[in-house]
Every structure is written in structure tokens, then in C-alpha cells.
N, C-alpha and C positions, 0 to 999 in steps of 0.2 A: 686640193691637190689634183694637177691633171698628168696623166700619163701618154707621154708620144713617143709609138714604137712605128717602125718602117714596115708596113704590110706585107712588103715581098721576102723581106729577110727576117722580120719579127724580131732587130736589134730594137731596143732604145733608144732615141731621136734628143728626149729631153725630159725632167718632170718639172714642171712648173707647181708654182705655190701656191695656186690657187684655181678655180671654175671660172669667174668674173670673165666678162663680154674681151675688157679690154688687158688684162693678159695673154687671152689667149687669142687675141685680134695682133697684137705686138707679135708674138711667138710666130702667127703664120704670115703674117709681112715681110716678116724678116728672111721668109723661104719663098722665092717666088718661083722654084722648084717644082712645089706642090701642085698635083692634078686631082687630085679625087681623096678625100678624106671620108671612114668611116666614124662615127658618133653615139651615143645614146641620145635618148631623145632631152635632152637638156635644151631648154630654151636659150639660154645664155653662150652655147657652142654653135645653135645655129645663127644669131646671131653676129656671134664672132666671126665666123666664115663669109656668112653673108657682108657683110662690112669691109673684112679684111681683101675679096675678089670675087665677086660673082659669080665668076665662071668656074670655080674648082667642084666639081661632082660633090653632092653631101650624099653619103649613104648612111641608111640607118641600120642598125645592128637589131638583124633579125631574133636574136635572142629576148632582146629586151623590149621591141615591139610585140611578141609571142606573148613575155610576160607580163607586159600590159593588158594584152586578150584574155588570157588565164583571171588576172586580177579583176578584170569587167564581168568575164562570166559565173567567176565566185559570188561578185557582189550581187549579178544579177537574181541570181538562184537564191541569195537569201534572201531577195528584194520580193521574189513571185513566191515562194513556198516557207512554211514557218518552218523554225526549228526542230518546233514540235508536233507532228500531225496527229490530230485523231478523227481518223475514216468514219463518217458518217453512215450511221446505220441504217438500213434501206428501210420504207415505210412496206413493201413485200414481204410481210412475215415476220420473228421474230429471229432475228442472225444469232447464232452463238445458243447456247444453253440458258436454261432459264435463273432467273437469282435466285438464293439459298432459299430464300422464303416461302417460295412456290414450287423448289425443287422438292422441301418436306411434304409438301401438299402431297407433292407428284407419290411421294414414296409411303405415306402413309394410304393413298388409294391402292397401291400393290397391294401393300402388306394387309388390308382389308379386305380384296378379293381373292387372296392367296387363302387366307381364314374362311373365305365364304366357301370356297373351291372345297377347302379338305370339308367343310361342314356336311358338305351334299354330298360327297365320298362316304362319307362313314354313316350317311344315312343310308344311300346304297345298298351299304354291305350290309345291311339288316339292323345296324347299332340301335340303342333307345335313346329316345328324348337325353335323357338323364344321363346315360354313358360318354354320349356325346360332351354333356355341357362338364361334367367331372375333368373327364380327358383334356379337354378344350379349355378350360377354366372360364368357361362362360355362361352368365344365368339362361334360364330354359327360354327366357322370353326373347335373349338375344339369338338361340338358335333357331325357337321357329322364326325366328326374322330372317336372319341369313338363309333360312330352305326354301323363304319366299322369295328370294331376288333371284332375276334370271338373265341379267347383263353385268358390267361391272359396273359400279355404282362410282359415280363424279363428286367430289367437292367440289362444291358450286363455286368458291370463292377463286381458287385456284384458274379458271378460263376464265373469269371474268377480269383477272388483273392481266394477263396474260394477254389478252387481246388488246389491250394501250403497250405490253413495252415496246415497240417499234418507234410509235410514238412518243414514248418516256424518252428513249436512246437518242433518240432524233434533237431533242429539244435538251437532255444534257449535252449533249455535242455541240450546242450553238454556246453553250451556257449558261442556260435559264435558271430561275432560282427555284425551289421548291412549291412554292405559292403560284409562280408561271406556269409550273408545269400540273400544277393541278386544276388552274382556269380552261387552258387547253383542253386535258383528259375530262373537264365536266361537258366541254362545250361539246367536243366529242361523243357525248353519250357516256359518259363515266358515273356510276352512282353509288359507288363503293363509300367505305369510312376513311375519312382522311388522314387515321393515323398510319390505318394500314399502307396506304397507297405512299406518304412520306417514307416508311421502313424501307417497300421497295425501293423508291429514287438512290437511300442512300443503300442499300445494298449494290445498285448498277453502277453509282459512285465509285463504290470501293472500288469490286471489278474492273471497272474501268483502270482506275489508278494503277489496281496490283498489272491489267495487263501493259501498263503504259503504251507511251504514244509511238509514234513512226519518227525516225530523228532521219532525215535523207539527203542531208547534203551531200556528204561525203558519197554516197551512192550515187548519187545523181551526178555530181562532176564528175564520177568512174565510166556512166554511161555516155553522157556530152563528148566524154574524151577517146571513147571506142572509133574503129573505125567506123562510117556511116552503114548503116545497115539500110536493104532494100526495104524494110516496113520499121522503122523507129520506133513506132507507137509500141509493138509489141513487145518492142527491149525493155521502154517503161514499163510496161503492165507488168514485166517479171517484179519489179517489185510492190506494187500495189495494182489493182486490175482497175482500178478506176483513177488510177495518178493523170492518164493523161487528158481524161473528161476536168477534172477538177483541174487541175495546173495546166490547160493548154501550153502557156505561155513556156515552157521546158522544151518541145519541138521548135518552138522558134529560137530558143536560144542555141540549141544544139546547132540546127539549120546555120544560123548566123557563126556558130564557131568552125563548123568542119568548109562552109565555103570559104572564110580567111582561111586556113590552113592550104586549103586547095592552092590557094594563089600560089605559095613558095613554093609544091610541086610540081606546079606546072609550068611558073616562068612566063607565061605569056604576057606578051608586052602589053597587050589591051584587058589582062587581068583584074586589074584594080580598076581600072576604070568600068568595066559593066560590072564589077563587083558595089562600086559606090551607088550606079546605079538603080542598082535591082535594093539597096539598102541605105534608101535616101534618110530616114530617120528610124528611132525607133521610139514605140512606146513604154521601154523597160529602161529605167535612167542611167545607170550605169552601161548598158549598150549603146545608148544617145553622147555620152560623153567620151565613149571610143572613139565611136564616127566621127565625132566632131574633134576627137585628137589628130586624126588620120590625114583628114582634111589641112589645118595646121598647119603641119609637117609632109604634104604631099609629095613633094619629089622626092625625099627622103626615104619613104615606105616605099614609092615606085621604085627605086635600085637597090632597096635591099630587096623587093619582089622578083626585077629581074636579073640581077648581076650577081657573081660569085663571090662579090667582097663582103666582108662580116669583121668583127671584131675578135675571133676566134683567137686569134693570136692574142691581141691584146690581154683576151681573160687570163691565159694562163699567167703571164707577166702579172699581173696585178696582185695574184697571187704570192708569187715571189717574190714581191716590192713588201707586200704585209708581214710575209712572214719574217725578212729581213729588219723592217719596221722590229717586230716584238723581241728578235734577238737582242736587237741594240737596247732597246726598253727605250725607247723615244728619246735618245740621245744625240741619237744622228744628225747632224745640219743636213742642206736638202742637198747638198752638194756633193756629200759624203754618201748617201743616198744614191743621187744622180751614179757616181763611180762606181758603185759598189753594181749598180743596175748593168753600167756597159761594161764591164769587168767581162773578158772573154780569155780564160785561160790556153794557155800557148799547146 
């Protein structure tokens, strides 16, 4: 079904019953009236027009050209960034806290120097061997041990796993499998027990899971669609500080959305043209298939760029033609329709 309303008055002209070339090539023959007609980018209506006289303006309805851009730059952003991200952990250190395994390590050296501490306290204070070890509940041979330590004493085992997780994190992030990731940490200099070093992998596993990933689509189309800011990059970093090292290709999609947008602001008649220019192709598929819509349909996107006509009017009518459709419940012949459409009360 096509809908023809008059631009300037925004009555109803006609609806026809169908899209096809040659209904609506008949409909506009029949009006040799006609100067300039607005359209969606329907192949089969420019077609029509074209066929029907050459010379009548085609404009394209900058709504639906817009949402075409929207639709390229969606796909494009899921095309460069996954769904799912997980930031890779820097080989500078170990990012984040340590796994549960090594965090015990961590806390049972406290709670061993905290014990050595009060041990050499209450020697101090004059106490005996014996008082000590009663009080303490610890044998004599453990206390002269603790009044000979004079730093706080390290599990060995605890730094030496500790110095691969950058490296663990690094190489779950890629996806390796446990056996991968223990070839690496030997070649590395790793010479721990293998059971211990699997226990870690799947403890960073969990972690990982429980912290989940970065989902940033929807964020990222919120930023693309800001106004342009004088340093872009930093708008991405608010959500990840190295989104825009890893994802380049998100400045250029932005880039590529806010100069089409630029064009309908500004109207300039040589707009699209150094716009095609400056963006003769692209390497992200869905922006390649834009271009190459735009292209297509050139004159069309040039007068909805520079001229004031749009389909504006039409939308609303279209509206009222549906909703009219569901009162009747699809009963209506198209004629019935039609009247009901120019129906202009007195």
C-alpha cells in the first residue's frame, strides 16, 4: 500500500494498493501537475518517478536516510567490539587483588608476625620462657624460635605464584586452556607444583566470571551519538581507559556519524559532495554499505541535505490511515479507506 498526500496542504491525494514500479509510475502519469516528490528510499518508487518523468525533484525523507545511519552504525559497533568484553590485564604488575589461595598465604604471614610481635613483647616485660609459651599456647621451642626472628618472616610459596598472575590473567583473557597456561609460566621461569598453579588459574577463572565482562554497546551508541566533543578519545576512556587503544575503530565510526549529521545542519550545497569525498570507502562493512547506499540514491540524499521538504507530514497521516485500518479490523475496501482518509469535516 502507498500513501499520497499533497506537501503543502498535507491532504490525501490517493492510496494506492500497492509499492510496485508500475502502479505507482500509472498514479504519477496520470499527474503531470507533479514537481518534486518526497520518498523513502524504496527502490521500486524511485524507479517509478524515474520512468514516470525525469525531471520531477526526488527527495529523500531525511528521517529514514538518518535511520538508515543509526542502523549502519549499530551494526557497525557490533561488527568492531564484542558483546562481551574482558580488558586484558597488564603484564605491569599484578591489577586487582590477589586470588583466595594466595590471599590465605597473605593472611596467615600477618597472623604469624602479629604472634612473633606479642612474643618479643612479653619477653620485654621480663616474662619466662614458660609463661610465655602457657599464655601463648605455644611449645618453648616455638618461642625461642619466634625471639630469634628479626623481620617478618615470608611464605615462600605465596611470591613466587604471585609473580606469573599478570601473566596467568593475560593468557586467560586470550583463552588458553590450563596446560597452555602452565607451558608459558614454565618457559617463563615458573617451577612451582602443577597442582597448585591449576588451583590458581581456576580461582582467577571464577573471579573473573563472578566479576563479568564489559557489555558496551548500548554505551557506546550513547557516546557516537553525543554531540562531538573537542577530544573524543576521552569521552571513550570514561568508560574503559584503554577502549580507545583496543577498539580504534569507534573514533572513526563516531567521526563518520557526527559529519553526516553535520550535513542536514548545515545545508551546504557542496556538503555531500566533499562529505563523499573525504569518505570514499570504508574498511568496517556496514559503513561501506551506507556509502554505497548514498551513492545509489544520490540526488535523493542531496535534497533532503539541502532543501526543506521531508516526509513530515506524511508520517503523521500514516499513522491515522493504521489506526483507522484496526478500527475497521481489515474490513475496509481500499476505497472506503481512500474516503475515510479525505474525509474533512465541515
Amino acid at each position: 500500500m502507498t500513501l499520497c498526500t499533497d506537501l503543502q496542504t498535507g491532504r490525501v491525494l490517493d492510496i494506492l494498493p500497492a509499492r510496485d514500479k508500475e502502479t505507482v509510475q500509472a498514479w504519477i502519469e496520470s499527474r503531470p501537475e507533479i514537481r518534486l516528490i518526497t520518498r523513502d528510499r524504496s527502490r521500486s518508487y524511485k524507479a517509478a518517478v524515474t520512468a514516470a518523468s525525469p525531471s520531477i525533484k526526488q527527495v529523500g525523507d531525511r528521517w529514514h536516510i538518518l535511520r538508515l545511519l543509526s542502523e549502519a552504525v549499530y551494526q557497525a559497533v557490533k561488527t568492531v567490539v564484542p558483546a562481551k568484553w574482558f580488558p586484558e590485564a597488564s603484564d605491569e604488575g599484578p591489577p586487582g587483588p590477589l586470588p583466595k589461595r594466595l590471599q590465605s598465604i597473605q593472611k596467615r604471614e600477618e597472623v604469624l608476625w602479629e604472634r612473633i610481635q606479642e612474643v618479643q613483647r612479653l619477653r620485654k616485660e621480663g616474662q619466662s620462657i614458660t609463661a610465655i609459651a602457657d599464655r601463648m599456647h605455644l611449645s618453648r621451642n616455638t618461642v625461642y624460635k619466634d625471639l630469634g626472628v628479626s623481620s617478618r618472616p615470608s611464605l615462600s610459596r605465596g611470591p613466587i605464584y604471585a609473580a606469573y598472575l599478570p601473566l596467568i590473567r593475560r593468557l586467560i583473557a586470550e583463552g588458553r586452556k590450563a596446560e597452555e597456561i602452565e607451558h608459558f609460566c614454565r618457559e617463563a621461569g615458573f617451577d612451582g607444583h602443577q597442582k597448585t598453579l591449576f588451583y590458581l588459574i581456576t580461582d582467577e577463572r571464577r573471579e573473573r566470571k563472578r566479576a563479568g565482562p564489559l557489555r558496551l554497546h548500548k554505551l557506546l551508541l550513547q557516546k557516537i551519538w553525543e554531540e562531538p566533543l573537542p577530544y573524543p578519545e576521552e569521552a571513550f576512556r570514561t568508560l574503559h581507559p584503554e577502549l580507545p587503544e583496543v577498539f580504534p575503530e569507534v573514533l572513526e565510526i563516531q567521526e563518520f556519524l557526527q559529519s553526516f549529521r553535520k550535513l542536514f545542519r548545515e545545508k551546504a550545497s557542496d556538503g555531500l559532495r566533499h562529505w563523499l569525498r573525504e569518505h570514499p570507502s570504508s574498511s568496517i562493512a556496514p559503513l561501506q554499505t551506507f556509502i554505497h547506499g548514498i551513492r545509489q540514491d544520490l540526488q535523493a540524499v542531496y535534497y533532503a541535505v539541502v532543501s526543506p521538504w521531508s516526509n513530515f507530514l506524511l508520517e503523521g497521516t500514516v499513522n491515522k490511515l493504521k489506526t483507522i485500518k484496526r478500527i475497521m479490523y481489515g474490513r475496509g475496501h481500499l476505497d472506503i479507506l481512500c474516503r475515510r482518509m479525505q474525509f474533512q469535516p465541515s
